[in-house]
N, C-alpha and C positions, 0 to 999 in steps of 0.2 A: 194436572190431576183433577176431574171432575168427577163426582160419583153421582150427588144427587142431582142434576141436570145437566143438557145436553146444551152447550152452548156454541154458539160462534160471533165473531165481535164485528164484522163487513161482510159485507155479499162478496162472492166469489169463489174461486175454488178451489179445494183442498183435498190434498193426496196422503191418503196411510196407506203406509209401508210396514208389513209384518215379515219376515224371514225364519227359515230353520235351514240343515243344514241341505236340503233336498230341492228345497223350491224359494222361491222370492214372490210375493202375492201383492197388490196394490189394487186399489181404490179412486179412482177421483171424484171427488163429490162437490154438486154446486148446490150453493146456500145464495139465498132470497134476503140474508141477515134478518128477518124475523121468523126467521125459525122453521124455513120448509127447505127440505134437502131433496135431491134427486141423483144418482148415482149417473154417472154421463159416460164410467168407462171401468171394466175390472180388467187387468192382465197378471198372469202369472209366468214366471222363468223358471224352468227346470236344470238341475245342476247341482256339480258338487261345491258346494259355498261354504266348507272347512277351513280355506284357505284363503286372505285377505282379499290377494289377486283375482279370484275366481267370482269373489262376493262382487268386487268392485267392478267386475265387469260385468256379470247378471244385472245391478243395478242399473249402470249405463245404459243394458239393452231394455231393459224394462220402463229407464226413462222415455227412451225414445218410441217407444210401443204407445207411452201415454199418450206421448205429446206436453209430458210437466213441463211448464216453463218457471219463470224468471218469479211472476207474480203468484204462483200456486206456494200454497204455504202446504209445508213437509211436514207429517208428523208420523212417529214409529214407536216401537217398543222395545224394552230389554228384558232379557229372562234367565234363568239360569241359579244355580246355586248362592251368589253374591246378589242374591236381591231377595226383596221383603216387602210382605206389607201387612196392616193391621188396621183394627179400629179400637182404641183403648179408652176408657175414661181417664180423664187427665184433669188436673187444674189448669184453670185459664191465667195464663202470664201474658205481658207484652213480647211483642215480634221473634228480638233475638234471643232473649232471656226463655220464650216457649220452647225455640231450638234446641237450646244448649241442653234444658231441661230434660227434652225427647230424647237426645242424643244419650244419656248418661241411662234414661230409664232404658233405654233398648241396648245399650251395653249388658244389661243380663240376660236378654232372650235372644238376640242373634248369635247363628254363630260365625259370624267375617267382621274384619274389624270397622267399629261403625265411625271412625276419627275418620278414616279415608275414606270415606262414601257419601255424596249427595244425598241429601234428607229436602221432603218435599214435605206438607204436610194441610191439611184442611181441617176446621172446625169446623162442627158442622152445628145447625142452627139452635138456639133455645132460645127462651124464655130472658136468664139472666145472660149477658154479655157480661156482664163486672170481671174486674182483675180476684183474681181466686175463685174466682167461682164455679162448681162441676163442671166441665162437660167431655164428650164425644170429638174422639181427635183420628180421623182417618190418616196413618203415615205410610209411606212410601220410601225404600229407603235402594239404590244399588251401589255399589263399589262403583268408583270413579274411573277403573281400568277398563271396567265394563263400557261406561258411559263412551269413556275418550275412543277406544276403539271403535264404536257404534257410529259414533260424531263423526270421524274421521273415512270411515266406507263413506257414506251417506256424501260427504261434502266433496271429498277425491272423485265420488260419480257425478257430480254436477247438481246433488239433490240438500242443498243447506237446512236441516232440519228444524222448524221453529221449536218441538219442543220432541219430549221423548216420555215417556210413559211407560211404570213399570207391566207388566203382563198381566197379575191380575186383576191390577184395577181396570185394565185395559177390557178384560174379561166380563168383569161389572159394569162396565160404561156401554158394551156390548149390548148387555142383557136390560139396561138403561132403554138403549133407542128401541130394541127388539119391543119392551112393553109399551115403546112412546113416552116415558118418565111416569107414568103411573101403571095403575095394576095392580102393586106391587104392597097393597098393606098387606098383607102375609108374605114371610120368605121364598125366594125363588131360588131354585138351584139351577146352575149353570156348569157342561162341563167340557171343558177345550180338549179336546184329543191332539196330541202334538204326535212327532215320529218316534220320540221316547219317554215323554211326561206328558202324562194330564193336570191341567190345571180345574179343580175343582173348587168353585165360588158359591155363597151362599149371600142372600139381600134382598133387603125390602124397607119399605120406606120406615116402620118400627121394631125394625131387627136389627142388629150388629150384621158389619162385612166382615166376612169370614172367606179366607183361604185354602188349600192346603195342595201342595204337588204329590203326584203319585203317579212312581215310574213304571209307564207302560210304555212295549212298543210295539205295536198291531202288527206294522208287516213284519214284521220276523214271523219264525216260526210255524211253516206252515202244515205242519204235522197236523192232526185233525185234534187228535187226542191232547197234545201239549198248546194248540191254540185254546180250545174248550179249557183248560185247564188257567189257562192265564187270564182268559173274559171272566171267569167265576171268581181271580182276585181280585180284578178290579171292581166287579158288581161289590164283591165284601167290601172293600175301603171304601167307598161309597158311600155304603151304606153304613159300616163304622163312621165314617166322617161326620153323618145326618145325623145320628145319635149321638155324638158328642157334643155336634152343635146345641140340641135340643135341652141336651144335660146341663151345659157349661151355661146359655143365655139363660134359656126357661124362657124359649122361643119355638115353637111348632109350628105346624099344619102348614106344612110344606106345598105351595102350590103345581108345579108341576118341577121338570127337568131338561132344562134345554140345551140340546149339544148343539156343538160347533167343534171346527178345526177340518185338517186336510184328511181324518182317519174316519168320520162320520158312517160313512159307508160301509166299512169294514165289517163283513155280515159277521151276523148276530150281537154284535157288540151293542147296539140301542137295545134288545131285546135282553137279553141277559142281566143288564144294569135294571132294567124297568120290570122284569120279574122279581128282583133281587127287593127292590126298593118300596114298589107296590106304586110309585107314582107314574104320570102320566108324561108321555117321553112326546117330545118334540123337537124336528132340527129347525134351526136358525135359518133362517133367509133374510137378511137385510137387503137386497140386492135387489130381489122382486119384491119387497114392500115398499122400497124407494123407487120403483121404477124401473130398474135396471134392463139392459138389453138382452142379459144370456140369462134363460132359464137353466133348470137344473142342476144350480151352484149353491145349491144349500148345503150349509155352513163352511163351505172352502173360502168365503172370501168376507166374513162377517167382520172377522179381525181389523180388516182394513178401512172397511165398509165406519167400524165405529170409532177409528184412528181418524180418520178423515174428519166426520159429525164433528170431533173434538175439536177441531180446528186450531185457531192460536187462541182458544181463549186461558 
């Protein structure tokens, strides 16, 4: 889990891996290990990946489309109903004792049980380090049936994951490289269009991270009347969402709005959110900012794009 910087710990190259149930998308990206990346390859698999069998073999073929080998370090994400993230202030405890602590406090806001589920968790910087002392705790938390299934595609396809990453810090760390790690002292919004959720993220270098899923799903529907109908909810939770934010932190002036995911395109939907909202709309391209070889893949392949950047650190 990285939010406030983009790291990698050795030169060489690294592959993310995003999936839904429609397409399988990847990344390979080479890092210099001080800090300059270049995108060397995007592929995506289309198909139905409902089913373990079908996942495991998409990825196979997606392996071999890379070219991943042996030495590229794997990194992917998990999403879904059994996972969570947040940034809360907390007291500062040592290692195990800060876990056990988070564990117990997010037993009253999740709802899946958090005994069984992988907890991940970052402090993030101040002033005092001391034990008790205030601070800012970005957590990460999914169910472990989630995780084990995800492990288990990835490694049956010959792809050993070094690490996995909830979605939408995933989303943040996205919108991380998109600014270059700055930019960002006023909040940015970010919104992942997936095949039936968007993931909506909000962040900045003196803002709380903030979340929230909102289920859309763009191709359906292709009625004129009931699609217009369902981009004008999504524009409102939006914009509900940026209002709550603004409420709950006593944090504004939203810098702009950057979408990503496979639905970007999906007319009128950038237009609708960005009348709704009044800010200023932009798709993601990590891909031609690192270089990449295919134009015209803005935000189909961002995902992955900033799965990779994270590398094993």
């Amino acid at each position: 889990m990285v939010k406030r910087a983009i790291q990698i710990s050795k030169p060489g190259y690294s592959v993310g891996i995003e999936y839904d149930i429609a397409r399988i998308r990847a990344a390979r990206v080479s890092s210099d290990g001080r800090g300059g990346f270049a995108v060397s390859a995007v592929e995506e698999q289309t198909g139905h990946f409902a089913e373990d069998a079908e996942l495991i073999e998409g990825l196979r073929q997606l392996k071999n489309k890379l070219g991943a080998g042996v030495r590229d370090t794997i990194v992917s994400c998990v999403s879904g109903k059994q996972v969570f993230a947040t940034q809360m202030g907390f007291r500062r405890l040592a290692g195990e004792e800060m876990e056990q602590a988070l564990r117990l406090e997010l037993r009253k806001i999740v709802h899946f049980e958090v005994a069984t589920s992988a907890l991940d968790f970052e402090t993030l910087g101040g002033e005092d380090e001391t034990i008790g002392s205030e601070c800012q705790v970005v957590v990460a938390l999914a169910a472990n049936s989630i995780l084990t299934k995800q492990m288990s595609a990835l490694d049956r396809a010959g792809l050993r994951p070094a690490a996995l990453d909830v979605l939408p810090l995933s989303v943040a760390n996205a919108l991380w490289a998109w600014k270059d790690g700055g930019g960002m002292q006023t909040p940015t919004v970010a919104l992942h269009v997936g095949p039936q959720v968007s993931t909506l993220v909000i962040d900045g270098e003196y803002s709380p991270f903030f979340n929230r899923s909102i289920p859309f799903a763009p191709e359906e529907g292709a009625e004129p009347m009931e699609r217009a109908k369902r981009l004008q909810t999504l524009a409102e939770e939006v914009s509900r969402s940026l209002a709550f934010y603004e409420k709950s932190s006593g944090v504004g002036g939203f810098q702009e709005l950057v979408f990503l995911g496979e639905s970007v395109d999906q007319a009128g939907l950038v237009e609708a959110i960005q009348s709704r909202t009044g800010l200023r709309a932009l798709r993601m391209d990590l891909v031609s900012k690192l270089g990449g070889a295919k134009p015209g893949q803005a935000g189909k392949f961002d995902l992955a794009v900033a799965l990779a950047i994270r590398g094993d650190a």
